[in-house]
The first five atom37 places (N, CA, C, CB, O) and aatype in JSON, in Angstrom:
{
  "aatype": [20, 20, 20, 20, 20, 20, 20, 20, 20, 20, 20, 20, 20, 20, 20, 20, 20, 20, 20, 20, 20, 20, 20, 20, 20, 20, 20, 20, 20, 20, 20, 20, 20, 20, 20, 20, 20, 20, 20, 20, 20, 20, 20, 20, 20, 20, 20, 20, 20, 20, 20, 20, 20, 20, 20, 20, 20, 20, 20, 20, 20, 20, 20, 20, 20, 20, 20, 20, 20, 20, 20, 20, 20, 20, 20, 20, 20, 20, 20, 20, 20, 20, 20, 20, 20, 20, 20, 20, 20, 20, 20, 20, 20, 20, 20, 20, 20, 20, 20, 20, 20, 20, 20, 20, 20, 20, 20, 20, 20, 20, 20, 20, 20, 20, 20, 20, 20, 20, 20, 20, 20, 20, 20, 20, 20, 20, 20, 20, 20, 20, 20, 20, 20, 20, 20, 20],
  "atom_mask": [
    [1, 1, 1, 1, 1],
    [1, 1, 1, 1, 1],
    [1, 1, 1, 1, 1],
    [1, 1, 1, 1, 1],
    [1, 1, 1, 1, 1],
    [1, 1, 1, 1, 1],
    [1, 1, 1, 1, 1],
    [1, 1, 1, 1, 1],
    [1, 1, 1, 1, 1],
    [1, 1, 1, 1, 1],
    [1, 1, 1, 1, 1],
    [1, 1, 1, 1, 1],
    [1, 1, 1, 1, 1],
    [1, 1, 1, 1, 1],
    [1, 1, 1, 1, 1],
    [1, 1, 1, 1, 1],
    [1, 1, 1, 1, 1],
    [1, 1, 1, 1, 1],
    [1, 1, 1, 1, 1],
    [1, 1, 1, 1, 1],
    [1, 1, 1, 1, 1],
    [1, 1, 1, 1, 1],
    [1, 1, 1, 1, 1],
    [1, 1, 1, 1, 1],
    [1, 1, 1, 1, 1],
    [1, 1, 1, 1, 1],
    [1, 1, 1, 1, 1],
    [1, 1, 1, 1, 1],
    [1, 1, 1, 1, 1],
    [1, 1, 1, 1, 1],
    [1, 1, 1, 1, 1],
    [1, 1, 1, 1, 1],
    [1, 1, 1, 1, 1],
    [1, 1, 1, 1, 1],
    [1, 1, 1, 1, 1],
    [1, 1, 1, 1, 1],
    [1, 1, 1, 1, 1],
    [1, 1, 1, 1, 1],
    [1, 1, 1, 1, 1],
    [1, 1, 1, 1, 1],
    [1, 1, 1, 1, 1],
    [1, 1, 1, 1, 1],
    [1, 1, 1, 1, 1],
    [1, 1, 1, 1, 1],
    [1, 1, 1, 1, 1],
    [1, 1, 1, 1, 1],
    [1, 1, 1, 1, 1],
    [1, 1, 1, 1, 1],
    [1, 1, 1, 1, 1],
    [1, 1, 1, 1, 1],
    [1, 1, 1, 1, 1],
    [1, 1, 1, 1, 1],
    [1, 1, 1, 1, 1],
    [1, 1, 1, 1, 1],
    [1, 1, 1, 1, 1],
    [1, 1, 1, 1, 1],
    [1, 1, 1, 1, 1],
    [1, 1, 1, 1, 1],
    [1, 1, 1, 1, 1],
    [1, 1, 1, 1, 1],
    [1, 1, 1, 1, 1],
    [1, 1, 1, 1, 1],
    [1, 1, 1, 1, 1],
    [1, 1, 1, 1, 1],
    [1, 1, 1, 1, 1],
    [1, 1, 1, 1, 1],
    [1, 1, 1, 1, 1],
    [1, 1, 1, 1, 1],
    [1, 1, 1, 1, 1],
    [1, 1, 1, 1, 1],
    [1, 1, 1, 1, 1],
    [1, 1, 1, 1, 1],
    [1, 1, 1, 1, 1],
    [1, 1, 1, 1, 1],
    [1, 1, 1, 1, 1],
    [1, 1, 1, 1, 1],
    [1, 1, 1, 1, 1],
    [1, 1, 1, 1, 1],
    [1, 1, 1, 1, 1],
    [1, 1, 1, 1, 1],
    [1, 1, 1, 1, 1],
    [1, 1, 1, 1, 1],
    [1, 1, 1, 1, 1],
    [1, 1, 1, 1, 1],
    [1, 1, 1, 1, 1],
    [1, 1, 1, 1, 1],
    [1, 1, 1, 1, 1],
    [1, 1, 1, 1, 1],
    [1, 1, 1, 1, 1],
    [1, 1, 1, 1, 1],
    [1, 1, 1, 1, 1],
    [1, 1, 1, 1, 1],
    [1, 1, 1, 1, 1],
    [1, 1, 1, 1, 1],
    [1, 1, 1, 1, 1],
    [1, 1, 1, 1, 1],
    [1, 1, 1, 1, 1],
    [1, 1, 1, 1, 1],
    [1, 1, 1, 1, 1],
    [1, 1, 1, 1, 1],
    [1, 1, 1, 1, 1],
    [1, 1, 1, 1, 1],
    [1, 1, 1, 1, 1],
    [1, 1, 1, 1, 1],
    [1, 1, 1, 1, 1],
    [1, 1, 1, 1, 1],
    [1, 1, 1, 1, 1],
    [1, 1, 1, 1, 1],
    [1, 1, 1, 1, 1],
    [1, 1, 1, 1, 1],
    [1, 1, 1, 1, 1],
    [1, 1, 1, 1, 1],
    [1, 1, 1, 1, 1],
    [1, 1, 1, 1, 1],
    [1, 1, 1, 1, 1],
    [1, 1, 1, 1, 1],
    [1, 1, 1, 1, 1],
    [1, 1, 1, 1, 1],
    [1, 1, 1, 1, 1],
    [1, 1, 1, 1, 1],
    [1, 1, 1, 1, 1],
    [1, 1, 1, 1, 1],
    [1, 1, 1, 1, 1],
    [1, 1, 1, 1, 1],
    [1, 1, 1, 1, 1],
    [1, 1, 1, 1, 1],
    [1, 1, 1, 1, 1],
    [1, 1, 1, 1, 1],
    [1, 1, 1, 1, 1],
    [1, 1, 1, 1, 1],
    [1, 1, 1, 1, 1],
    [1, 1, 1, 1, 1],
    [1, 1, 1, 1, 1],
    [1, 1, 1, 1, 1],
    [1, 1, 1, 1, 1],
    [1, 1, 1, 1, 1]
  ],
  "atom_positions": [
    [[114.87, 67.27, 152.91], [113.58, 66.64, 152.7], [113.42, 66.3, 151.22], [112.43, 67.57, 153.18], [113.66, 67.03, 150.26]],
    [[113.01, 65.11, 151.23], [112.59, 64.78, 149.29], [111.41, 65.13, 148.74], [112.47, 63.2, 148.8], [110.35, 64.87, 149.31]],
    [[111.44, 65.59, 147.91], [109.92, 65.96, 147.1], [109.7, 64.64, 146.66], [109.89, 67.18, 145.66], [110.49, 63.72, 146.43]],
    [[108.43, 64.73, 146.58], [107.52, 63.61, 146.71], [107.63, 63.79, 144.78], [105.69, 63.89, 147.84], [107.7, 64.84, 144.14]],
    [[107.62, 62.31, 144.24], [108.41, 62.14, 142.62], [106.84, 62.87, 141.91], [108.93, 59.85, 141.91], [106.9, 63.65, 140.96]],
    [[105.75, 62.53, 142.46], [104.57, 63.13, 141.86], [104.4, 64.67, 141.72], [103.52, 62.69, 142.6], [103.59, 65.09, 140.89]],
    [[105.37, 65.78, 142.74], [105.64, 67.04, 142.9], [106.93, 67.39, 142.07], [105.74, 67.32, 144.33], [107.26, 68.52, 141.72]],
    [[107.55, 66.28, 141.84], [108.61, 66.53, 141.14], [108.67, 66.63, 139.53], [109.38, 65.65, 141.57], [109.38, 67.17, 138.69]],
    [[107.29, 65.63, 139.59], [107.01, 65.22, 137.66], [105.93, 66.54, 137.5], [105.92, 63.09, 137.13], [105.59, 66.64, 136.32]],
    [[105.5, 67.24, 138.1], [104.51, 68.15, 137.67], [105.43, 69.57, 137.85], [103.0, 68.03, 138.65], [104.95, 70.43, 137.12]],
    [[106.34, 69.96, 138.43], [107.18, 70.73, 138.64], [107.75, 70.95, 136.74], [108.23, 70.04, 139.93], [107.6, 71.86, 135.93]],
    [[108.47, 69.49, 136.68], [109.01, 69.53, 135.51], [108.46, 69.4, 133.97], [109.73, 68.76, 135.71], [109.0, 69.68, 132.9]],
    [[107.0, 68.78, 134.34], [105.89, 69.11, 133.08], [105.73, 70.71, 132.56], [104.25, 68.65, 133.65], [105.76, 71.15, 131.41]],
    [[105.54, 71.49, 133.98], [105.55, 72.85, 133.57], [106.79, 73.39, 133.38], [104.9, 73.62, 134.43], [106.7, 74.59, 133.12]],
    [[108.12, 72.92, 133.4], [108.95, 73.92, 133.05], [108.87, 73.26, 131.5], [110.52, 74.08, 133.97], [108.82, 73.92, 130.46]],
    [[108.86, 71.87, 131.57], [109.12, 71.65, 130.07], [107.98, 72.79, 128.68], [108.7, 69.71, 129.95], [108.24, 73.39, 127.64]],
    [[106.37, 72.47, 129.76], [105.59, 73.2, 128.5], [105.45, 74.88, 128.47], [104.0, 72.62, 128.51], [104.7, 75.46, 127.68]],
    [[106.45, 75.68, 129.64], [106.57, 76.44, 129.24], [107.85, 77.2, 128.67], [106.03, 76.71, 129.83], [107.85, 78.42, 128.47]],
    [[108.54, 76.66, 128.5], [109.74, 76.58, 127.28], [109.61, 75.99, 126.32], [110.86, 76.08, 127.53], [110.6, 75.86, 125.6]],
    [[107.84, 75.19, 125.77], [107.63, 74.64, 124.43], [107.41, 75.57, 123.56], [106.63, 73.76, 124.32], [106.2, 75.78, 123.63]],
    [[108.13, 76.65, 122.33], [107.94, 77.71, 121.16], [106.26, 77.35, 120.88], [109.16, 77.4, 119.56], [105.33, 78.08, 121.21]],
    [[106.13, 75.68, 120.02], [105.17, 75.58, 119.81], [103.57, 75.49, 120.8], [105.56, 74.82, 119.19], [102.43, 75.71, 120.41]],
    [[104.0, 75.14, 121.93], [102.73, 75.29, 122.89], [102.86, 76.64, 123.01], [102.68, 74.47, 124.38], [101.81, 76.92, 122.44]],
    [[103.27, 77.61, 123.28], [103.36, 78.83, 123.73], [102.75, 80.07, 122.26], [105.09, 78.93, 124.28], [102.25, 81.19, 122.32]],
    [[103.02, 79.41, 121.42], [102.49, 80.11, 120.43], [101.27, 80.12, 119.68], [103.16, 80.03, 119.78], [100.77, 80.88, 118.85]],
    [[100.87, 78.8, 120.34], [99.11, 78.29, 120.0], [98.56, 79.31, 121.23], [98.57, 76.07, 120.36], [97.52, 79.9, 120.94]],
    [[99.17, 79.62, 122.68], [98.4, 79.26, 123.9], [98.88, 81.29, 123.4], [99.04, 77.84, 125.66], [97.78, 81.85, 123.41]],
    [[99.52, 81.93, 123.18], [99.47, 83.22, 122.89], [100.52, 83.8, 124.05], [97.9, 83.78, 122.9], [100.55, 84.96, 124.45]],
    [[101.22, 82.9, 124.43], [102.29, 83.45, 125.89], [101.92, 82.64, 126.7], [102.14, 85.01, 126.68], [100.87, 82.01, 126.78]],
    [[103.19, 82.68, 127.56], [103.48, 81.12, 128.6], [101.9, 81.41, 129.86], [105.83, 81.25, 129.91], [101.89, 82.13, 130.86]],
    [[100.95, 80.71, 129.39], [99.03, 80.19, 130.26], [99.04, 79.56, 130.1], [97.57, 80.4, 130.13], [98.24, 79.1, 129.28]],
    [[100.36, 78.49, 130.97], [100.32, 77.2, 131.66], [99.95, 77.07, 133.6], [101.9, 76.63, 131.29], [100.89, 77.18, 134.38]],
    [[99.27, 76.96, 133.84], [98.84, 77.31, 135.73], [98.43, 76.02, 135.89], [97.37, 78.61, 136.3], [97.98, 75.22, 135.07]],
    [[98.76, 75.87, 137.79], [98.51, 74.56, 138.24], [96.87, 75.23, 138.37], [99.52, 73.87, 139.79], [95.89, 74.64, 137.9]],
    [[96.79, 76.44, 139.01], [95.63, 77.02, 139.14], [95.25, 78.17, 138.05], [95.63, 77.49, 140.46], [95.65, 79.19, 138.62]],
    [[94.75, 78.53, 136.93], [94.27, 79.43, 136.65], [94.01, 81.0, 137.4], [93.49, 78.84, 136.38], [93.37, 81.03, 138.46]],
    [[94.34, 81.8, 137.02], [94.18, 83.19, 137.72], [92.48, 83.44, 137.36], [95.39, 84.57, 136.96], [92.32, 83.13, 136.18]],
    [[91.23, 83.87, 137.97], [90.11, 84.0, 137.77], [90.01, 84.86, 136.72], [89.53, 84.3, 138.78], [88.99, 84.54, 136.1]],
    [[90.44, 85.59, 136.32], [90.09, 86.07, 134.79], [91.24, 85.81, 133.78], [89.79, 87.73, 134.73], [91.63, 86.77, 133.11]],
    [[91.73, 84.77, 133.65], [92.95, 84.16, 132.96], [91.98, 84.03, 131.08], [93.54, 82.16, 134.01], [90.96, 83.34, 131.02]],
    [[92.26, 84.43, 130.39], [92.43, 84.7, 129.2], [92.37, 83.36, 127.87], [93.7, 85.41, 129.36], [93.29, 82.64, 127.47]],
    [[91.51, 83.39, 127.6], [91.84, 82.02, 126.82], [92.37, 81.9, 125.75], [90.93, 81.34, 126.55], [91.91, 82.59, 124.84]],
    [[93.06, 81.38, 125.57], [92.98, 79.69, 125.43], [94.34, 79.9, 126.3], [93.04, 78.7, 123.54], [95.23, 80.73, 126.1]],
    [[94.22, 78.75, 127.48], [95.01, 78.08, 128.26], [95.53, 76.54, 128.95], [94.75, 78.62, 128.83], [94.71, 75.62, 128.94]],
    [[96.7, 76.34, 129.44], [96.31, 75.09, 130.04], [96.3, 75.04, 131.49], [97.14, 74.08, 129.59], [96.97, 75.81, 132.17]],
    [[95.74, 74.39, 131.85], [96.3, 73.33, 133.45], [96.77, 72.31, 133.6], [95.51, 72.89, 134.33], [96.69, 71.22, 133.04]],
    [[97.26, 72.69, 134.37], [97.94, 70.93, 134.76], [96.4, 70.25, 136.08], [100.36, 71.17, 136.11], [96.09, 70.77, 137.15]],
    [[95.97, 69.34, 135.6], [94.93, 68.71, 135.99], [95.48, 67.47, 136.77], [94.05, 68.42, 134.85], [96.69, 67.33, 136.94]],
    [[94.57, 66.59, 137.22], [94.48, 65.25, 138.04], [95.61, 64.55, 137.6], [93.14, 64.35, 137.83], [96.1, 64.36, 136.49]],
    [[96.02, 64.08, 139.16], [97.04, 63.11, 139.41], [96.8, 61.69, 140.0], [97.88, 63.72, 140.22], [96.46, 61.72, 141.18]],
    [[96.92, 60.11, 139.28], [97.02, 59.04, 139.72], [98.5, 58.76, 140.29], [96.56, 58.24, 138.77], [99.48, 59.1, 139.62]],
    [[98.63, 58.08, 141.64], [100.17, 57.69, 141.45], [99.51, 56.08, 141.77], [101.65, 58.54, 142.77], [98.33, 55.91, 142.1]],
    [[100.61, 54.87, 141.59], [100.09, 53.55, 141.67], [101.46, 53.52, 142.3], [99.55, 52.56, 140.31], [102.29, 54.42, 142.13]],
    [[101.7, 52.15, 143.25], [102.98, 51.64, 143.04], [103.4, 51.15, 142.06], [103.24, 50.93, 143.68], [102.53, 50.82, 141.25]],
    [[104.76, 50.91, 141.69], [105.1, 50.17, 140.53], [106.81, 49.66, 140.62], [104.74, 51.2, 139.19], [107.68, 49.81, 139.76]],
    [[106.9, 49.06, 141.89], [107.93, 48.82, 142.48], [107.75, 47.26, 142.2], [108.03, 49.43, 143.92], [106.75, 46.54, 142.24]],
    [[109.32, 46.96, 141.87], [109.56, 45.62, 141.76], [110.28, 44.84, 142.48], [109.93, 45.42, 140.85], [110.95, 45.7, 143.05]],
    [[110.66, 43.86, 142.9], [110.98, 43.07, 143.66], [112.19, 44.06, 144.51], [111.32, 41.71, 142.91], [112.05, 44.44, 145.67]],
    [[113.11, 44.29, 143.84], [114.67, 44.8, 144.61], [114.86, 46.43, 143.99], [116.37, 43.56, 143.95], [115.91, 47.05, 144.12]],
    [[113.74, 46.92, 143.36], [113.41, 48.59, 143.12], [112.13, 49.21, 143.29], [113.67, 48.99, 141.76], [111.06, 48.62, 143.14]],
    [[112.29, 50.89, 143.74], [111.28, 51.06, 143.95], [110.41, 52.02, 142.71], [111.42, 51.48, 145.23], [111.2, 52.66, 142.02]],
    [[109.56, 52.13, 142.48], [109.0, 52.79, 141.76], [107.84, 53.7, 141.57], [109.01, 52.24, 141.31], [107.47, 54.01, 142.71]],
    [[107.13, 54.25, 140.74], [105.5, 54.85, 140.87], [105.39, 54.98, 139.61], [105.09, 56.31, 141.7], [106.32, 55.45, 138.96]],
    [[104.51, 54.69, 139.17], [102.95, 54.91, 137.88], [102.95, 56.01, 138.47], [101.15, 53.9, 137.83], [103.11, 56.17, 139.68]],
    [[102.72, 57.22, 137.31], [101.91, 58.28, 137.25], [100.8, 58.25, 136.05], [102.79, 59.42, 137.16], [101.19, 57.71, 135.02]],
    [[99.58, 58.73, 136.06], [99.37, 59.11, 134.73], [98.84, 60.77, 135.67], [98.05, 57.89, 133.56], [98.62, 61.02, 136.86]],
    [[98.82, 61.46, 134.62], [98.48, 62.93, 134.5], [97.66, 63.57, 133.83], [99.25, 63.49, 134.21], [98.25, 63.86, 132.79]],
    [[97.04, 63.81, 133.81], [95.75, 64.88, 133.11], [96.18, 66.44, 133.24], [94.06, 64.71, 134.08], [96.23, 67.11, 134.28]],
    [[96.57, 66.93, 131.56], [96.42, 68.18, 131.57], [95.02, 68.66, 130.59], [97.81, 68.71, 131.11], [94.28, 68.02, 129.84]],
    [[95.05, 70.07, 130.98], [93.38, 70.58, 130.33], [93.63, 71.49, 129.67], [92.14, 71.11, 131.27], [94.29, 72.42, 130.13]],
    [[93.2, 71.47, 128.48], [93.22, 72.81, 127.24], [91.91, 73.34, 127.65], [93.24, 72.34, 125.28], [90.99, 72.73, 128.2]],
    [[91.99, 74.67, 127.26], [90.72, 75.71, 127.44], [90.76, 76.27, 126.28], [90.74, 76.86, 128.62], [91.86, 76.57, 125.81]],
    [[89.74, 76.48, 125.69], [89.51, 77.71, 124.77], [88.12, 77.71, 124.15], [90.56, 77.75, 123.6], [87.41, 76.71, 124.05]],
    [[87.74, 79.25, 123.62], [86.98, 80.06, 123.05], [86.98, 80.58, 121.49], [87.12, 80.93, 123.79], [86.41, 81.42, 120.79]],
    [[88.08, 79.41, 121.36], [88.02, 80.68, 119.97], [86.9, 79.85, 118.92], [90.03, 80.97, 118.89], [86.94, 79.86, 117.69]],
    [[86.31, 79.42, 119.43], [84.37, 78.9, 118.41], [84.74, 77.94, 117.68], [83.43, 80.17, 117.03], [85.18, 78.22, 116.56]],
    [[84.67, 76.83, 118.02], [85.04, 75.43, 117.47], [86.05, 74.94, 118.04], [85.33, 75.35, 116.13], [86.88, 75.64, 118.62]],
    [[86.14, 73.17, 117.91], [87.25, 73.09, 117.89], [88.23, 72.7, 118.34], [87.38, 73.58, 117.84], [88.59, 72.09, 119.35]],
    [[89.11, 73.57, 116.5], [89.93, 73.52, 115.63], [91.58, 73.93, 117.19], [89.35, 74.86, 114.04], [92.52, 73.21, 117.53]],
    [[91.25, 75.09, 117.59], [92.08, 75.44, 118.64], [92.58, 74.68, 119.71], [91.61, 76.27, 119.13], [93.7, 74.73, 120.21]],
    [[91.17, 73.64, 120.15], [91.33, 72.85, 121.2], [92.68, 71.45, 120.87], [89.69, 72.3, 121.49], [93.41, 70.77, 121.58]],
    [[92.45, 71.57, 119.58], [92.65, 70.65, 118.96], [94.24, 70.92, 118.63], [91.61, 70.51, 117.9], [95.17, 70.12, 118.68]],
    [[94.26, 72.1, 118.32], [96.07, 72.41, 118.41], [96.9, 72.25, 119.3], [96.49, 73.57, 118.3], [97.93, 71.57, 119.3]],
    [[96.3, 73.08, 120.33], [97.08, 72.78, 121.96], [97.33, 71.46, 122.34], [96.2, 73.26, 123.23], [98.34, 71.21, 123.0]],
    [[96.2, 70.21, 121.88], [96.22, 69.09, 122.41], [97.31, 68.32, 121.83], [95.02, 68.53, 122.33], [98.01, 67.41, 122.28]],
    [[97.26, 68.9, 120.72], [98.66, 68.17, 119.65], [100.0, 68.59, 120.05], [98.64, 68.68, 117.92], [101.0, 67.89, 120.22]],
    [[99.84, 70.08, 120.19], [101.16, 70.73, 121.04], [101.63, 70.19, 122.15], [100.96, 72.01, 121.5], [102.83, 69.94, 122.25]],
    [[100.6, 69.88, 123.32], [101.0, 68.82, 124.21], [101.66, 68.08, 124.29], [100.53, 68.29, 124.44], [102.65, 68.1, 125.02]],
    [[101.31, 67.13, 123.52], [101.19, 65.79, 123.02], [102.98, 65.72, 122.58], [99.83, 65.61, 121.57], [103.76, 64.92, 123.1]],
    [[103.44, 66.94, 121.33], [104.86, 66.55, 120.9], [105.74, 67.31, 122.48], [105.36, 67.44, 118.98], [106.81, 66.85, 122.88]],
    [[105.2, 68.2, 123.02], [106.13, 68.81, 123.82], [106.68, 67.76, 125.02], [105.44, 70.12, 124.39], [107.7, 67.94, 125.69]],
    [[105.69, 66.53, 125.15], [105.34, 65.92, 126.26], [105.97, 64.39, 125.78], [103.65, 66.09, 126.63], [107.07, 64.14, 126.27]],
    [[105.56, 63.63, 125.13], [105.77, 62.28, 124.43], [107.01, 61.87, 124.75], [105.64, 62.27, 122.94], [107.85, 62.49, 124.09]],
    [[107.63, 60.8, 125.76], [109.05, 60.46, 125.56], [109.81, 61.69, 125.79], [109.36, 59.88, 124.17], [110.98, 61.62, 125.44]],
    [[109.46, 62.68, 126.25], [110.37, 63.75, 126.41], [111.36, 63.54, 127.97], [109.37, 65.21, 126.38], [110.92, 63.07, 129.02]],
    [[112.66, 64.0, 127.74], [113.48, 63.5, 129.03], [113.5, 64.58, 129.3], [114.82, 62.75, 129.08], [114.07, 65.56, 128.8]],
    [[112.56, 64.39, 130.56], [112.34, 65.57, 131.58], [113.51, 65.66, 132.6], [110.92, 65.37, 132.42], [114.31, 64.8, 132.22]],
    [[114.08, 66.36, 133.88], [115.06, 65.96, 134.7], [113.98, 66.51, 136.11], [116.78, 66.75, 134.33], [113.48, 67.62, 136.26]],
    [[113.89, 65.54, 136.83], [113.15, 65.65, 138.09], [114.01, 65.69, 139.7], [112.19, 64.35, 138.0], [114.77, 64.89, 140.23]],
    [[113.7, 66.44, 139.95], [114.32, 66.53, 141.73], [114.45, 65.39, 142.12], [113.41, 67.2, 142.95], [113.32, 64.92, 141.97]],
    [[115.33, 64.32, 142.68], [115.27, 63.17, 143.57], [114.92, 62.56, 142.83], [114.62, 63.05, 144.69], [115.16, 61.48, 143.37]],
    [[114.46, 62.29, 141.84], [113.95, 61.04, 140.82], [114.44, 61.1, 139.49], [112.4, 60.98, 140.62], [114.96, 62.07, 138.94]],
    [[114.23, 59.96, 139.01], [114.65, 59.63, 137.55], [112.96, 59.38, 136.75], [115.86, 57.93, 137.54], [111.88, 58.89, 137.11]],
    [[113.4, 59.9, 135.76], [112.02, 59.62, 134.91], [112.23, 58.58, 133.94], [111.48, 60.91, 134.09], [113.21, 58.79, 133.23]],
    [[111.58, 57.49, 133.69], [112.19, 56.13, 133.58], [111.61, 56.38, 131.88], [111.51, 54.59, 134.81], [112.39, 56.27, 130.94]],
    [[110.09, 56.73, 131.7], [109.81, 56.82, 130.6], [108.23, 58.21, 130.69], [109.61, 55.1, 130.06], [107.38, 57.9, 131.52]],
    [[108.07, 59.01, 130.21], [106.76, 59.44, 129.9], [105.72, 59.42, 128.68], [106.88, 60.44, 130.09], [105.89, 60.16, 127.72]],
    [[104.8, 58.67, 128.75], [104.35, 58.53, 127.31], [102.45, 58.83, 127.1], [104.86, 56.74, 126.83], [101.58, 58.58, 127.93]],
    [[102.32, 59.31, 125.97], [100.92, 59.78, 125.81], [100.24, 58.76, 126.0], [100.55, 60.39, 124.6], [100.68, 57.66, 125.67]],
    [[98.67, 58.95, 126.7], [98.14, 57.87, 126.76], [96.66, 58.05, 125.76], [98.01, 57.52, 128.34], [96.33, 57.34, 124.8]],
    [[95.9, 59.26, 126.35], [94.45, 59.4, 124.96], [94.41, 60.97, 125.66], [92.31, 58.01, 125.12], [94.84, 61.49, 126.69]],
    [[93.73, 61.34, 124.59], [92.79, 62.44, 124.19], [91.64, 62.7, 124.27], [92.77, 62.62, 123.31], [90.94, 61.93, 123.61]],
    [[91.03, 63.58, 124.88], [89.49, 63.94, 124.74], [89.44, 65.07, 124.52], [88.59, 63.73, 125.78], [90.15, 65.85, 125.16]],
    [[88.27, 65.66, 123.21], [88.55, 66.88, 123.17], [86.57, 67.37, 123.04], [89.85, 67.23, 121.73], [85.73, 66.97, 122.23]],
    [[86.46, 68.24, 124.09], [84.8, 68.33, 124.11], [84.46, 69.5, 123.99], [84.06, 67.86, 125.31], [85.4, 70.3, 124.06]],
    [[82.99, 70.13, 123.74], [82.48, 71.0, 124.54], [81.92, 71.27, 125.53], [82.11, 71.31, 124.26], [80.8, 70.77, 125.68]],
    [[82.23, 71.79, 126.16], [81.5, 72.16, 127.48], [79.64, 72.85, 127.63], [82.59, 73.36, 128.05], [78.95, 73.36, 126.74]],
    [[79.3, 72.59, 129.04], [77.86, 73.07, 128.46], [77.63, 74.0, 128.47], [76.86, 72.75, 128.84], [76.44, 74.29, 128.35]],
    [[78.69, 75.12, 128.63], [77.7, 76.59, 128.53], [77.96, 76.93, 126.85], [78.41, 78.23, 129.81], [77.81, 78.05, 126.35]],
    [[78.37, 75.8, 126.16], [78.21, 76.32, 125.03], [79.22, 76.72, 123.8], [77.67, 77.19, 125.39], [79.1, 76.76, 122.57]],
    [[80.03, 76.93, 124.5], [81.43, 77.97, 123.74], [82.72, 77.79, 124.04], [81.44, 79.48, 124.07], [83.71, 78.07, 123.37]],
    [[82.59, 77.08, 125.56], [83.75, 76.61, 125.9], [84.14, 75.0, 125.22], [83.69, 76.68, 127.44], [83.42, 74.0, 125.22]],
    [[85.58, 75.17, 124.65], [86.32, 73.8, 124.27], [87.07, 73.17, 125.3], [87.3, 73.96, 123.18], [87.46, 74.03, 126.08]],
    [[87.45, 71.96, 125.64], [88.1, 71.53, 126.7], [88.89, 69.83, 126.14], [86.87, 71.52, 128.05], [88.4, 68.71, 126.02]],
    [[90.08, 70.32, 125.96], [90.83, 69.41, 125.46], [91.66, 68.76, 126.91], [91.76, 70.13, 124.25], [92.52, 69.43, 127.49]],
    [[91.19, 67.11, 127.45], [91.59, 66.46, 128.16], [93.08, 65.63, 127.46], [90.39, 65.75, 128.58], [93.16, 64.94, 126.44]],
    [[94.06, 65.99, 128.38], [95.35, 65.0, 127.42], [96.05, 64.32, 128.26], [96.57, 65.82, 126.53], [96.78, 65.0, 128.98]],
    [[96.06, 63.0, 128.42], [97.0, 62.18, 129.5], [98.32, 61.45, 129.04], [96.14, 61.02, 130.13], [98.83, 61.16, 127.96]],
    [[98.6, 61.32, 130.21], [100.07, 60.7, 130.41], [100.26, 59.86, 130.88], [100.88, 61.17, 130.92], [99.31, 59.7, 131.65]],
    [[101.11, 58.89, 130.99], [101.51, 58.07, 131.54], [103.31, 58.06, 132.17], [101.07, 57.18, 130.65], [104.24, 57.85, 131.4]],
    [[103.43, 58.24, 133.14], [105.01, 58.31, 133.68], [105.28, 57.22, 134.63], [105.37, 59.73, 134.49], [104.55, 56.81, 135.53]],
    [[106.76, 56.7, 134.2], [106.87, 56.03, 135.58], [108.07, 56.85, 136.33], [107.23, 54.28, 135.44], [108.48, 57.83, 135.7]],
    [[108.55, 56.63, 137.33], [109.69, 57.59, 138.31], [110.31, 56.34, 139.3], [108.75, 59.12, 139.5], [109.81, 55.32, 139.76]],
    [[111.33, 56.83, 139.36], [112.06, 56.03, 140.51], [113.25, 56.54, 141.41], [112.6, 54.91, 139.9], [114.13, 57.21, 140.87]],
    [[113.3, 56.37, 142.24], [114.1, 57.54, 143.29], [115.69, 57.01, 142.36], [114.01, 57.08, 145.71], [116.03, 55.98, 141.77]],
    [[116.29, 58.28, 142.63], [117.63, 58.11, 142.15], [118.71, 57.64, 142.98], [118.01, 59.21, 141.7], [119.84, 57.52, 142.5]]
  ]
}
């Protein structure tokens, strides 16, 4: 059975960002989760929302991804949110990922949002992607 290239590019996002020194050393140890554990520790990420598009051309096939991952943190401003998002950003950029059944043609940053949340204290750094994939 083939994994579906969208299970395959999020598979390999997380092995890449948790073998990143520098994401792992902002984030305090590998708190990368598709789901968060309910008392998970901050500052962390997720791997957030998935677009797939077609992006198949005449005599190949293809898919658009973009990806949304989410920074969390507490530490009062911010300066933190703002690290992780950068950490992202180099761990992720053009990086040649290797995916199950697919080829990763290119992955590249697309924007940043970095907010507070309303209870106040929480930071929440939004960081997207853009991937395309194509069966191998």
């Amino acid at each position: 059975m083939t994994t579906p290239a969208s299970a395959a590019l999020r598979a390999a996002v997380h092995d890449a960002l948790s073998a990143d020194a520098a994401l792992l050393s902002a984030l305090g140890g590998a708190k990368i989760y598709d789901e968060p554990p309910r008392a998970a520790a901050f500052p962390y990420v997720t791997l957030g929302e998935a677009r797939i598009a077609d992006y198949s051309t005449g005599d190949a096939s293809g898919q658009e991804h973009q990806l949304t991952l989410h920074a969390w943190s507490r530490q009062g401003g911010h300066k933190e949110a703002h690290v992780i998002a950068g950490a992202l950003l180099q761990a992720l950029d053009d990086a040649p990922l290797a995916l199950t059944d697919y080829r990763l043609v290119n992955l590249r940053f697309a924007v940043a949002d970095v907010r507070r949340e309303a209870d106040g204290r929480t930071y929440h750094a939004l960081v997207r992607f853009r991937a395309v994939t194509e069966p191998v």
